[in-house]
DOKOL-252978 format. One record per residue: z, x, y of N, C-alpha, C in turn. Coordinates in pm, whole numbers, plus 50000, padded with zeros to 5 digits. Atoms other than C-alpha are relative to their C-alpha. Example, Ala and Ser with C-alpha at 12.3 -4.5 7.8 and 13.67 -1.06 7.14 Angstrom:
BEGIN
NODE     n_w     n_u     n_v    ca_w    ca_u    ca_v     c_w     c_u     c_v
NODE   50000   50089   49881   50780   51230   49550   50000   50090   50120
NODE   49994   49918   49881   50714   51367   49894   50073   49923   50109
***
This chain:
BEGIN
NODE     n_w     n_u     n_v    ca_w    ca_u    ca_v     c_w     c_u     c_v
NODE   50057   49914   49897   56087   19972   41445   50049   50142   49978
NODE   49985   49837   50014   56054   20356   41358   50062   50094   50176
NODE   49988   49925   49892   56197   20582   41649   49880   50136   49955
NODE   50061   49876   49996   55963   20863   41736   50023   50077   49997
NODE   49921   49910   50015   56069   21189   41630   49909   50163   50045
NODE   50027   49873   49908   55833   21431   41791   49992   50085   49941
NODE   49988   49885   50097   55880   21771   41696   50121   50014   49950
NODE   49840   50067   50104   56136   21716   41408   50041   50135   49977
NODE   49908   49859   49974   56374   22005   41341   49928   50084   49850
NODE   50068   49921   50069   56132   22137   41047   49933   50032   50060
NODE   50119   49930   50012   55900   22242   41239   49986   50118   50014
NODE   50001   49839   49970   55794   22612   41389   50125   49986   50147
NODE   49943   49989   49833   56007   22725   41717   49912   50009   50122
NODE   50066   49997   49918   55870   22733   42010   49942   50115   50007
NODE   50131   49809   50028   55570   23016   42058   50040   50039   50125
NODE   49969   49892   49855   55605   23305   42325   49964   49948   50067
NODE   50078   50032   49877   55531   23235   42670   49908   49902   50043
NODE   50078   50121   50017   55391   22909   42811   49894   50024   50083
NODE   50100   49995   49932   55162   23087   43075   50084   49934   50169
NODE   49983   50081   49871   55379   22892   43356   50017   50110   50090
NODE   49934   49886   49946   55450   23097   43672   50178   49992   50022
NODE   49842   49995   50062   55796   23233   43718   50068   49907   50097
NODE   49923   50093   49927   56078   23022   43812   50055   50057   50132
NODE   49872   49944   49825   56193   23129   44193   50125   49893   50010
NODE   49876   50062   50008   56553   22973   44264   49972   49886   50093
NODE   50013   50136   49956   56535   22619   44410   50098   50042   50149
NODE   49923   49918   49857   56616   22704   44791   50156   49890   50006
NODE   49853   50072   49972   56928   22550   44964   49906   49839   50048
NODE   50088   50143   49947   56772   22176   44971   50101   49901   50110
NODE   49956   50104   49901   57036   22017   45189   49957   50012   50133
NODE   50094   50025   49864   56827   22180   45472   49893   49962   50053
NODE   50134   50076   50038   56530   21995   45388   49988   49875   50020
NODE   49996   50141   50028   56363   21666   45393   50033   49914   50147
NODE   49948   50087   49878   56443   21390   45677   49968   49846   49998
NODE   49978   50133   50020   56543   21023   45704   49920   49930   50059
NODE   50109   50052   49911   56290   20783   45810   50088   49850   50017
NODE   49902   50112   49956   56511   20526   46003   49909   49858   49994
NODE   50071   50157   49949   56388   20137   46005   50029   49958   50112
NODE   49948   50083   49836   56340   19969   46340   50006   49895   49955
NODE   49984   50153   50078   56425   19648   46371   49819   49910   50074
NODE   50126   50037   49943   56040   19625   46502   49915   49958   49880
NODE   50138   50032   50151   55867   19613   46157   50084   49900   49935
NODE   49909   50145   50124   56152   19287   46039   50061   50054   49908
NODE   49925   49981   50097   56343   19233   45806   49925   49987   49827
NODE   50081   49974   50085   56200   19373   45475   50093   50017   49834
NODE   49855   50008   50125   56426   19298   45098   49884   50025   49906
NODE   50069   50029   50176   56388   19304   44722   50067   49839   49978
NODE   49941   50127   50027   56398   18964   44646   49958   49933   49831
NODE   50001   50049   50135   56338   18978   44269   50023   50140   49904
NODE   49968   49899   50074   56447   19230   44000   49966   49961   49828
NODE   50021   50047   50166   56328   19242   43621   50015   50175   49941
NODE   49974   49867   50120   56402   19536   43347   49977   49977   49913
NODE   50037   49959   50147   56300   19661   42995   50069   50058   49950
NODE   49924   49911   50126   56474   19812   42716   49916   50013   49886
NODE   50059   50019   50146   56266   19872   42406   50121   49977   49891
NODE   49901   50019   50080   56458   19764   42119   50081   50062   49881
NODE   49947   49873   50109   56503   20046   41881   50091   50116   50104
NODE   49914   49901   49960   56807   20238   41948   50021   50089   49951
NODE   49977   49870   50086   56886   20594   41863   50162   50037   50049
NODE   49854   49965   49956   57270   20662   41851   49984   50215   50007
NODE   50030   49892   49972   57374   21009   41908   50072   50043   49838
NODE   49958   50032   50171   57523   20985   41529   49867   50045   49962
NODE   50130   49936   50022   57143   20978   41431   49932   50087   50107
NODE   50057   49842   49947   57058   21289   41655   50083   50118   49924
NODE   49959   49904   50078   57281   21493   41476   49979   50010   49871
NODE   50041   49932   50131   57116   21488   41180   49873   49984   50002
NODE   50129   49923   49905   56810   21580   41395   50012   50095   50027
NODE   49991   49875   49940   56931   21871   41535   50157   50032   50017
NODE   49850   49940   50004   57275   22077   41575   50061   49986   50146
NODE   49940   50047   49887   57463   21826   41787   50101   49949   49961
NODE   49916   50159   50013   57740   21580   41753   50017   49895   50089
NODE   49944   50104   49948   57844   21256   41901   50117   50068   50109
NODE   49896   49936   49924   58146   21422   42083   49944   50090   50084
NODE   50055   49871   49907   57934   21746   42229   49933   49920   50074
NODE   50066   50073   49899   57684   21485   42390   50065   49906   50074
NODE   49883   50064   49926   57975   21220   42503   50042   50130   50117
NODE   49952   49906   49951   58136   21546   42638   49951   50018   50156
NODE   50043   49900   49894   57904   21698   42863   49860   49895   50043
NODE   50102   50111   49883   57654   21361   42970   50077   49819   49970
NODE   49978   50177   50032   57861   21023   42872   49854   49927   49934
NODE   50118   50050   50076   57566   20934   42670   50018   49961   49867
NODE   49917   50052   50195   57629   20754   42313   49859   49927   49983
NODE   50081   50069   50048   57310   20564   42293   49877   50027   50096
NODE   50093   50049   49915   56931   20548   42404   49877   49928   49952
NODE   50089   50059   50057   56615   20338   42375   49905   50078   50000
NODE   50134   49931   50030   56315   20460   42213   49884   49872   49918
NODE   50134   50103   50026   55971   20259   42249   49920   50013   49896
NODE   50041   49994   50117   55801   20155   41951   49853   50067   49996
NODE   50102   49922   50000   55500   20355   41828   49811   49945   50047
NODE   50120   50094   49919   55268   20105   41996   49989   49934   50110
NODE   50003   50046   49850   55392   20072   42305   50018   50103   50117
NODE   49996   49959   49860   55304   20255   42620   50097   49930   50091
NODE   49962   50018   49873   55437   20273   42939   50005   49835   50058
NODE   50050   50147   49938   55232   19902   43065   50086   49907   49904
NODE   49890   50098   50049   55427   19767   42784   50125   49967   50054
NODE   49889   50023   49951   55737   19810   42875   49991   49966   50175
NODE   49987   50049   49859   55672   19723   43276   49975   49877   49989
NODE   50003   50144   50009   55516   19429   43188   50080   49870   50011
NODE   49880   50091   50057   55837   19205   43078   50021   50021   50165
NODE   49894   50009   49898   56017   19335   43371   49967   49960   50146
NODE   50096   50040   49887   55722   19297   43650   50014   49788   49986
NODE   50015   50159   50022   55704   18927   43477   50155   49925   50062
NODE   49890   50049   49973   56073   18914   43535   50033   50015   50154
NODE   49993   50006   49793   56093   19001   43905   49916   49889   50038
NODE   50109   50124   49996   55804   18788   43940   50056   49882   50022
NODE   49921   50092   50021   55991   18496   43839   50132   50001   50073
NODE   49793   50011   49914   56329   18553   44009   49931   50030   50147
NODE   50056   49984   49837   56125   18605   44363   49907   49855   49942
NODE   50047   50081   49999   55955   18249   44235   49863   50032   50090
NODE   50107   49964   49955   55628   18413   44300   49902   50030   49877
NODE   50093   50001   50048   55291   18375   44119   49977   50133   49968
NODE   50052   49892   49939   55130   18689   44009   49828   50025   50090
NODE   50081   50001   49938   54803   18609   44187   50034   49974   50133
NODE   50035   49966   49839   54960   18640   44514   50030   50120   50012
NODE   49952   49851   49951   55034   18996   44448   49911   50055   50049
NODE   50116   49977   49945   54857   19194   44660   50039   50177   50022
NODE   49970   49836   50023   55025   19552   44578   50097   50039   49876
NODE   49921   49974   50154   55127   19697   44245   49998   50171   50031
NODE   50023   49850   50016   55287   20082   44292   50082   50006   49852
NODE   49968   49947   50134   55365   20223   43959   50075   50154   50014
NODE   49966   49879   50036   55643   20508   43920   49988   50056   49854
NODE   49968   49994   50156   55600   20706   43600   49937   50168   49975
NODE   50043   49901   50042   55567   21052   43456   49882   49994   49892
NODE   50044   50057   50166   55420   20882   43101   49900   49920   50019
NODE   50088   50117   50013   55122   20648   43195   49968   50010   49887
NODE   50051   50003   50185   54938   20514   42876   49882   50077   50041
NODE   50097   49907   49993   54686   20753   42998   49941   50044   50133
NODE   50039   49896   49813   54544   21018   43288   49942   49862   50043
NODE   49984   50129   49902   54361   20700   43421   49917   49908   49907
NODE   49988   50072   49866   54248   20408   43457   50179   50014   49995
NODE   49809   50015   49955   54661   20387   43640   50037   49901   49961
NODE   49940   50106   50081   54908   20225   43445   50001   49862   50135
NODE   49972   50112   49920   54937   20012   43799   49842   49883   50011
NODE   50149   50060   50056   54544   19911   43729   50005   49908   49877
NODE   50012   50078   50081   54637   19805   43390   50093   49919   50012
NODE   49883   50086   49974   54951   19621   43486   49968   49878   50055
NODE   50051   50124   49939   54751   19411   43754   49914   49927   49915
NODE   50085   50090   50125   54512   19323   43473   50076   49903   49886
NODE   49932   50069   50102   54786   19213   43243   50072   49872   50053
NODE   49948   50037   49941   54949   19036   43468   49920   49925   50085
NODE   50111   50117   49961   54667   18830   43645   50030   50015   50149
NODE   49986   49984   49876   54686   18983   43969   49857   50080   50039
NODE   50125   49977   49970   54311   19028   44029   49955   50099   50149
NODE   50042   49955   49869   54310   19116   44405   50132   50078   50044
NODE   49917   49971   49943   54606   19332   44403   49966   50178   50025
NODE   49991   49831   50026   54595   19712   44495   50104   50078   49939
NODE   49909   49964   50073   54729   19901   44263   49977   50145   49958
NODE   50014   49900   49998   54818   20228   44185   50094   50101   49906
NODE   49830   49974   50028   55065   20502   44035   50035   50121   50057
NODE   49880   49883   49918   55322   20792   44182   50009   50054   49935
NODE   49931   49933   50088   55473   21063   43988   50049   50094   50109
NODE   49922   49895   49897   55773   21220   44175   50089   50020   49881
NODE   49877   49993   50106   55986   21258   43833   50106   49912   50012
NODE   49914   50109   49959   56311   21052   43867   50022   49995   50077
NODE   49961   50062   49873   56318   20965   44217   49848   49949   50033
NODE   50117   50056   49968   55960   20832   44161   50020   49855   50064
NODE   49982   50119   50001   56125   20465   44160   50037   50037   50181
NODE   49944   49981   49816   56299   20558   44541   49817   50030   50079
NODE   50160   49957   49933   55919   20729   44671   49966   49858   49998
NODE   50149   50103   50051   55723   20401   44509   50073   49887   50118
NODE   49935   50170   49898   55980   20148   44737   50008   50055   50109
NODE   50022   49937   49838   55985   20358   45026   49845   49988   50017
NODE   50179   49974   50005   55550   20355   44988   50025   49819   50000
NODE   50006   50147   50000   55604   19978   44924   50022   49951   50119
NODE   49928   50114   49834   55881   19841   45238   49890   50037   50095
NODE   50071   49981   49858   55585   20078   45457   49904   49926   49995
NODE   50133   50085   49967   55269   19893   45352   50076   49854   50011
NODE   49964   50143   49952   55480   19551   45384   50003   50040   50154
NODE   49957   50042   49818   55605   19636   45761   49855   50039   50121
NODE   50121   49969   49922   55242   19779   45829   49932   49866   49994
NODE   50078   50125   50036   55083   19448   45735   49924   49947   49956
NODE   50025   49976   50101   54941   19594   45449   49942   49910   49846
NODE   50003   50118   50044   55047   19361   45228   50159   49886   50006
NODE   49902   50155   50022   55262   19045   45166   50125   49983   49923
NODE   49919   50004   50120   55402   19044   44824   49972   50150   49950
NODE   50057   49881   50053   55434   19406   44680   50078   50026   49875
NODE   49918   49988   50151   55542   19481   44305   50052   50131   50023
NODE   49963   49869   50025   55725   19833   44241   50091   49975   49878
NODE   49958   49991   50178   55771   19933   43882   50031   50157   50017
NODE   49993   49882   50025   55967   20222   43758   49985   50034   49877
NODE   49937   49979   50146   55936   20348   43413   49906   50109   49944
NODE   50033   49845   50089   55892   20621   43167   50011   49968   49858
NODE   49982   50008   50166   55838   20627   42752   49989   50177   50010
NODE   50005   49894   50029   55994   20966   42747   50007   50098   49857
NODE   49958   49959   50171   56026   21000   42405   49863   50053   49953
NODE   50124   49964   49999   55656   21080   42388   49983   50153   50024
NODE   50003   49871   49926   55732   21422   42568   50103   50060   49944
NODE   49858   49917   49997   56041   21553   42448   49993   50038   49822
NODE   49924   49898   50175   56116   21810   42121   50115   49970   49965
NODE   49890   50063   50099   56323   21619   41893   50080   50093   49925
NODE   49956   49931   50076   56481   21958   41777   50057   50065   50093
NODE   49936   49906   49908   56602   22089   42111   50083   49893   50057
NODE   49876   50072   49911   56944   21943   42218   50049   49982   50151
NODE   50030   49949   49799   56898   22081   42585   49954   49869   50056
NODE   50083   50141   49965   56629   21770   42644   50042   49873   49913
NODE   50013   50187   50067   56637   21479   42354   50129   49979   50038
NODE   49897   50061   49980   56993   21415   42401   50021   49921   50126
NODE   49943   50058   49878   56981   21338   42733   49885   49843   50045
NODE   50072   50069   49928   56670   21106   42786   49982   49850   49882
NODE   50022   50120   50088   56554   20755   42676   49891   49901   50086
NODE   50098   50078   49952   56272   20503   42745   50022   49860   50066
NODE   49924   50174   49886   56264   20163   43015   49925   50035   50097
NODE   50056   50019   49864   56120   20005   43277   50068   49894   50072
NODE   49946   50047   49951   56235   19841   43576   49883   49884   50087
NODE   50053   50041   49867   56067   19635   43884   50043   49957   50071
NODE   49926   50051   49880   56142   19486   44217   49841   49928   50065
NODE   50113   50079   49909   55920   19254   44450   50037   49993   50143
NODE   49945   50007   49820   55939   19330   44831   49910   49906   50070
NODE   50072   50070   49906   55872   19104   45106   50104   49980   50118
NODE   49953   50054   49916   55943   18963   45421   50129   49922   49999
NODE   49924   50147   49975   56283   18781   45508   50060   49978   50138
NODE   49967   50033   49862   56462   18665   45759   50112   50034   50040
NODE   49910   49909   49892   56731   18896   45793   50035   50063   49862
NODE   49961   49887   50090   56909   19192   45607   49880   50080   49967
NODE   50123   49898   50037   56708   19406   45398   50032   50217   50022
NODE   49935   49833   50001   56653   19798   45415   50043   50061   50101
NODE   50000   49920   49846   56750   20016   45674   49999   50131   49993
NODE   50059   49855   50007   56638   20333   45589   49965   50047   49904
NODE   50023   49998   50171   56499   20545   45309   50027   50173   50092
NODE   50000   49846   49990   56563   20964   45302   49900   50089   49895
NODE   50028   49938   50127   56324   21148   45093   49932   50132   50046
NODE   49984   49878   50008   56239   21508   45007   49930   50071   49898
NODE   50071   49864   50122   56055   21791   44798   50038   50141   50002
NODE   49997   49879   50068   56119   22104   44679   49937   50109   49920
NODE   50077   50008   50077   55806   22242   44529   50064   50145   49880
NODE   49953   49831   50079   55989   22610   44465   50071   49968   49867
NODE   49899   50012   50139   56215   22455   44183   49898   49873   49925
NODE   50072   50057   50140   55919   22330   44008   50010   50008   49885
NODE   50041   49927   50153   55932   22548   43686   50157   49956   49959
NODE   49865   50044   50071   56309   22431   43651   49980   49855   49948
NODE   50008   50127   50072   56212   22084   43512   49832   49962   49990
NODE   50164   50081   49990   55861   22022   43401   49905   50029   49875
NODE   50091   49986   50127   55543   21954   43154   49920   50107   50008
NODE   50140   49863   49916   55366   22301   43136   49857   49965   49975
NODE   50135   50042   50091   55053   22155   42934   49934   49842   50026
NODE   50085   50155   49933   54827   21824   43006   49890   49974   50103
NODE   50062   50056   49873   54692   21867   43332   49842   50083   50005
NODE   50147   49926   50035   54394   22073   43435   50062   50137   50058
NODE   49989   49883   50024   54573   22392   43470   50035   50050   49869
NODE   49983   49950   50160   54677   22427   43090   49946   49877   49978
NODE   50037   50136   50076   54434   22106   42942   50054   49985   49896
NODE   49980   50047   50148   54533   21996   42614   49907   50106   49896
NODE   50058   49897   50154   54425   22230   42306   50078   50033   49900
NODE   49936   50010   50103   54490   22330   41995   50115   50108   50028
NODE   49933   49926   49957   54654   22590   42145   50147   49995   50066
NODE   49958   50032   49941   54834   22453   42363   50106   49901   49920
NODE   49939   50075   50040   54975   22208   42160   50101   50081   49830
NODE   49899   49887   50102   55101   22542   41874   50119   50045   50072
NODE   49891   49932   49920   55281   22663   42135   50093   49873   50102
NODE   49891   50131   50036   55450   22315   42189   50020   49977   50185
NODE   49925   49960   49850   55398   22346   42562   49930   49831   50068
NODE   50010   50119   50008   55348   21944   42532   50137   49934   50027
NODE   49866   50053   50036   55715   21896   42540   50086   50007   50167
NODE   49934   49963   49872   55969   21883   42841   50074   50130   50033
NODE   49964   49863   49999   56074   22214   42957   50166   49993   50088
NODE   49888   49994   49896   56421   22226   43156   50106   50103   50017
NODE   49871   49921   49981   56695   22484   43305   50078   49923   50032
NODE   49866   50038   50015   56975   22309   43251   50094   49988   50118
NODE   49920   49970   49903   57172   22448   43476   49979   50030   50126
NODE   50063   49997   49896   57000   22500   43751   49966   49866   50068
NODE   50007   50156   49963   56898   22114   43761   50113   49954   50021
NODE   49859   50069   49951   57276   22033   43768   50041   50046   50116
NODE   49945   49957   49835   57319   22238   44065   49925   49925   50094
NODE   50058   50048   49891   57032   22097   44259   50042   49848   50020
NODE   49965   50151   49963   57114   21743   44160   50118   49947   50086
NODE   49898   49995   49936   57468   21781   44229   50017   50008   50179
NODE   50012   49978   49882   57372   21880   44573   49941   49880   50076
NODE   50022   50138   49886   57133   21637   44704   49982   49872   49980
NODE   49922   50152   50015   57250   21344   44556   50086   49982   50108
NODE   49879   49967   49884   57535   21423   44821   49926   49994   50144
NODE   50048   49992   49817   57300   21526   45129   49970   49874   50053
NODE   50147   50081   50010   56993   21299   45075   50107   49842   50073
NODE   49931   50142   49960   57324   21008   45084   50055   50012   50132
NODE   49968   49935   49849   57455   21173   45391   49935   49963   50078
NODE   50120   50050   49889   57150   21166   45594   49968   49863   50043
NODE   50001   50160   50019   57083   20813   45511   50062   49869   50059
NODE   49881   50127   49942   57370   20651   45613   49987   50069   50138
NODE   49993   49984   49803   57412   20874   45964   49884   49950   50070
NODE   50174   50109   49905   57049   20791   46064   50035   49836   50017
NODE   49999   50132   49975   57105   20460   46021   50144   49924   50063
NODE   49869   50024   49941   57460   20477   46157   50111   49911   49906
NODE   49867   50094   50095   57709   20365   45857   50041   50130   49955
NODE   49882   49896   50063   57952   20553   45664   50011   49955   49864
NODE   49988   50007   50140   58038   20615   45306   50099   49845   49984
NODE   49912   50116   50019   58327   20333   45370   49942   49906   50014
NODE   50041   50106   49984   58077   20116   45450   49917   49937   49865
NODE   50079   50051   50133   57891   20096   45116   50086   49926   49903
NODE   49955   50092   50077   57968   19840   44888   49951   50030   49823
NODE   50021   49954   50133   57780   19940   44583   49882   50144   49980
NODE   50059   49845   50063   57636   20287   44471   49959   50011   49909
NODE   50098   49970   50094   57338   20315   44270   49961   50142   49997
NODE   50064   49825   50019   57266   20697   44181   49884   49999   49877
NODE   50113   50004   50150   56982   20806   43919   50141   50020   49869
NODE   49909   49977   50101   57151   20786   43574   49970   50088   49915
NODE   50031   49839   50047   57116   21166   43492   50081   50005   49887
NODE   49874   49991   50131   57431   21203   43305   50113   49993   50080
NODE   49898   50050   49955   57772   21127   43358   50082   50111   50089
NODE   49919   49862   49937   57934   21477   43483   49889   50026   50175
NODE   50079   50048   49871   57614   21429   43764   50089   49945   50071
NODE   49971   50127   49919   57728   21094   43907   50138   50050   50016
NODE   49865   50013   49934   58098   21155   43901   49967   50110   50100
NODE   50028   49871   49921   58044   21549   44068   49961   49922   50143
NODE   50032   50033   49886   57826   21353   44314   50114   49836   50096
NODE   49944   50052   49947   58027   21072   44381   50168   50026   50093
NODE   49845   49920   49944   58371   21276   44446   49940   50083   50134
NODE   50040   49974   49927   58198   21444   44702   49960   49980   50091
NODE   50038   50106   49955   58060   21180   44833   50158   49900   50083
NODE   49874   50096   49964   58403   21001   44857   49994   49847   49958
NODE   50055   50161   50019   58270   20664   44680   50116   50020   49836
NODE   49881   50063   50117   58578   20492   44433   49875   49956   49867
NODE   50074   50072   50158   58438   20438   44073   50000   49878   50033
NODE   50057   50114   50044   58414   20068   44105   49937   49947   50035
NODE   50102   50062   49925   58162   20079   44381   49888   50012   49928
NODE   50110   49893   50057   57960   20284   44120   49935   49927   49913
NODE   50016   50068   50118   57734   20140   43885   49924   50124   49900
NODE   50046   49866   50108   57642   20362   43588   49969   49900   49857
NODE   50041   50031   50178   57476   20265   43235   49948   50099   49905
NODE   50030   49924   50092   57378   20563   43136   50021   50052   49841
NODE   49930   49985   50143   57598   20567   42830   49934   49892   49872
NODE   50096   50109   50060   57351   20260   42722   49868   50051   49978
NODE   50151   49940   50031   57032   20402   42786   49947   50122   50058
NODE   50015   49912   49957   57052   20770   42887   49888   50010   50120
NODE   50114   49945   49792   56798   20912   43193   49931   49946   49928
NODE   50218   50078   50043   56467   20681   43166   49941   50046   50108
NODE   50042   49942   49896   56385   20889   43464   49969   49889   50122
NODE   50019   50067   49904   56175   20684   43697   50046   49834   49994
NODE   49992   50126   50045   56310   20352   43520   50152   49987   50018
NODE   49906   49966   50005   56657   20490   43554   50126   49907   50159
NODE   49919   50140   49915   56820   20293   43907   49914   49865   50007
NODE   50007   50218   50009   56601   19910   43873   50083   50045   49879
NODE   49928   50035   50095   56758   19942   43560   50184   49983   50036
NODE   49852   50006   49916   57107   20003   43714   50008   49876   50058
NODE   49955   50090   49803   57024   19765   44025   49981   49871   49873
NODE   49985   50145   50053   56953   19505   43752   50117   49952   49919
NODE   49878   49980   50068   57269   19577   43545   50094   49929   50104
NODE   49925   50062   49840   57438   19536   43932   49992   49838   50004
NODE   49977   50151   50019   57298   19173   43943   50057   49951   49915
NODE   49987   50088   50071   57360   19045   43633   50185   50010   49983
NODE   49851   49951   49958   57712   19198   43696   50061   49859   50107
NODE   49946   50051   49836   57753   18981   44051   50069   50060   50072
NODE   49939   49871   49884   57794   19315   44252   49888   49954   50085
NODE   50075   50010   49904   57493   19220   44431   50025   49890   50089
NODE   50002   50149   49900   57645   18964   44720   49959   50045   50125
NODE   50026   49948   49822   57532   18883   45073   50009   50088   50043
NODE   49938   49880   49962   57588   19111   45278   50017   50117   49961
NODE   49999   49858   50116   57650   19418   45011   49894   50105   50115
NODE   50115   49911   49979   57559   19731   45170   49991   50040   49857
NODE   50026   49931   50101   57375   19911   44870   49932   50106   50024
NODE   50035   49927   49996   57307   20237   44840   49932   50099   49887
NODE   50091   49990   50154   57036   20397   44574   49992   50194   50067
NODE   50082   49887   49966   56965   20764   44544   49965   50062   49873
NODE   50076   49944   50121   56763   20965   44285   49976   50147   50057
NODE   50052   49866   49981   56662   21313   44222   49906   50077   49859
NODE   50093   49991   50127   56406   21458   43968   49938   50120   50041
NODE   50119   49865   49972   56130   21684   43913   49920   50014   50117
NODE   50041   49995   49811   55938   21806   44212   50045   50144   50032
NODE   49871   50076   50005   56212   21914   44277   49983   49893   50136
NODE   50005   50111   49883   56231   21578   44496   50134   49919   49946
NODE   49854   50078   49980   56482   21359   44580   49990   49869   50113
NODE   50005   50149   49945   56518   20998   44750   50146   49930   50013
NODE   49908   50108   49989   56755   20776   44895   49949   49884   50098
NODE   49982   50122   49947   56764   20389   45009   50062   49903   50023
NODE   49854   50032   49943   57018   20222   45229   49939   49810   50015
NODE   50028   50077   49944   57003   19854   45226   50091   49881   49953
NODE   49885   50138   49963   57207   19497   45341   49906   49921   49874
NODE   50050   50120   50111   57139   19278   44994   50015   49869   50132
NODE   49978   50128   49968   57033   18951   45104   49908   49896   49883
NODE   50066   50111   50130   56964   18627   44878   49955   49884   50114
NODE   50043   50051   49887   56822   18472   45223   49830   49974   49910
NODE   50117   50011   50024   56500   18327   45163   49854   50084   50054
NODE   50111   49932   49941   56142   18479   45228   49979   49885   50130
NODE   50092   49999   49913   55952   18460   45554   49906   49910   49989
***
């Protein structure tokens, strides 16, 4: 299995000016946004199945440096990152959800013809439409399910399960799939150390339903539209389409300020968890395990010290499979199970933050209680 190498470090540099407008400073976001508390009127609403992807070709950060002017030590350094997966040159997005949809599936001992909602997080579908969540239900033999996809950048996976627990407690539907995942390797300039180092490809899923006690108890989420131009694709859509043009001036690739994204993340990773828990009336001492997006490692600790949460509530893999963006916590929360951090009782706490700029958090009592 070839890794994809994008724009390889022979090529041209990037051309003048991408046409985007200018970046304004990403306001103060911890005054933003607001928690949408669960009553205990809409039940008790869980994930009662978890499945993940990895593609199998790995790229160490050994082979990036003789891609581009990096080392192993400068990327350890400044994201704990030593390894990531990169999807083979024939597999989309639906590939990689597939496995892991099949695998939730199965661990919630549920058919996929009783699904009756497929949301899809993902920057990367295998194409503008039909929605990778269209082709997913097709692959997957879920005929009568509605299906669809999101793009909030990495806190798409938090949006798509907050959009999920509401059409379960509306009565919507029954069984609802939520897939996160991204083949970012598709998007990213294999010659700029700023972006490839940090990202890598995966998908996750989860299956919500009804049970008969525990479950979520709140979700927090948020936008930012002003700190758009600090993380994003300038080219694709229908304000810059695809051209030859467009694609000289390389404005196909992921764009990011650096530093500017570490400030915002840093921040409302912290609020977004704040809010979350007071709405719903708990405390940082009360969490049991801490799922954050797996940005990079100088992120998560920053946010967790701040936070006040002990490393061993924390779960982190990023050093396995760098940011998969929207694929980035199921992948965690499934790491968590196969761990046996996920018991009874467990409060767990998830939060993400991405392009947008948006941001998500979701507070909820694990239970291995049966469905409804």
């Amino acid at each position: 299995m070839q890794a994809r190498t994008g724009a390889g470090p022979n090529r041209q540099g990037k051309g003048a000016g991408d046409g985007r407008r200018s970046a304004r400073r990403p306001r103060n976001t911890d005054l933003r946004g607001g928690a949408v508390v669960i009553g205990k009127a809409n039940g008790a609403i869980s994930i009662t199945g978890i499945g993940a992807y990895a593609p199998e070709h790995v790229i160490t950060n050994d082979e990036l440096s003789q891609m581009m002017d990096t080392s192993d030590e400068w990327i350890v350094e400044r994201t704990g990152i030593r390894e990531r997966r990169v999807a083979a040159d024939d597999q989309a997005l639906s590939d990689l959800a597939l496995p892991a949809a099949r695998d939730a599936l199965e661990q919630a001992g549920l058919d996929a013809g009783t699904v009756d909602l497929i949301i899809v997080a993902t920057v990367t579908p295998d194409m503008a439409f039909p929605s990778a969540g269209a082709i997913i239900a097709d692959e997957l033999g879920a005929p009568d399910a509605a299906a669809y996809d999101l793009s909030a950048g990495c806190t798409g996976f938090m949006y798509a399960v907050a959009q999920g627990y509401g059409m379960v407690a509306a009565g919507l539907s029954r069984h609802a799939l939520v897939v996160g995942g991204d083949v970012l390797s598709r998007i990213l300039d294999w010659s700029d150390r700023g972006t490839a180092v940090l990202f890598g490809d995966g998908a996750g899923a989860v299956v919500l339903e009804r049970v008969s006690e525990g479950g979520f108890l709140g979700f927090e989420l948020g936008a930012d539209g002003s700190g758009g131009p600090q993380l994003y694709l300038p080219a694709g859509g229908s304000r810059t389409p695809a051209s030859a043009e467009s694609v000289a001036e390389r404005k196909h690739y992921v764009q990011m300020n650096g530093r500017e994204v570490f400030k915002f993340a840093t921040r409302v990773l912290v609020t977004s968890a704040e809010k979350v828990l007071a709405e719903c009336g708990k405390t940082i001492d009360d969490v049991d395990v801490y799922i954050p997006h797996q940005a990079n490692v100088r992120i998560i600790d920053h946010a967790a010290e701040k936070l006040g949460i002990p490393k061993e509530k924390i779960v982190v893999n990023v050093e396995r499979y760098g940011n998969t963006s929207s694929g980035s916590i199921p992948l965690a929360l499934a790491d968590a199970q196969v761990e046996g951090r996920l018991q009874e009782g467990s409060l767990v706490l998830m939060t993400g933050m991405g392009a947008g700029l948006t941001w998500g958090s979701g507070l909820i009592e694990w239970t291995t209680n049966g469905r409804k």
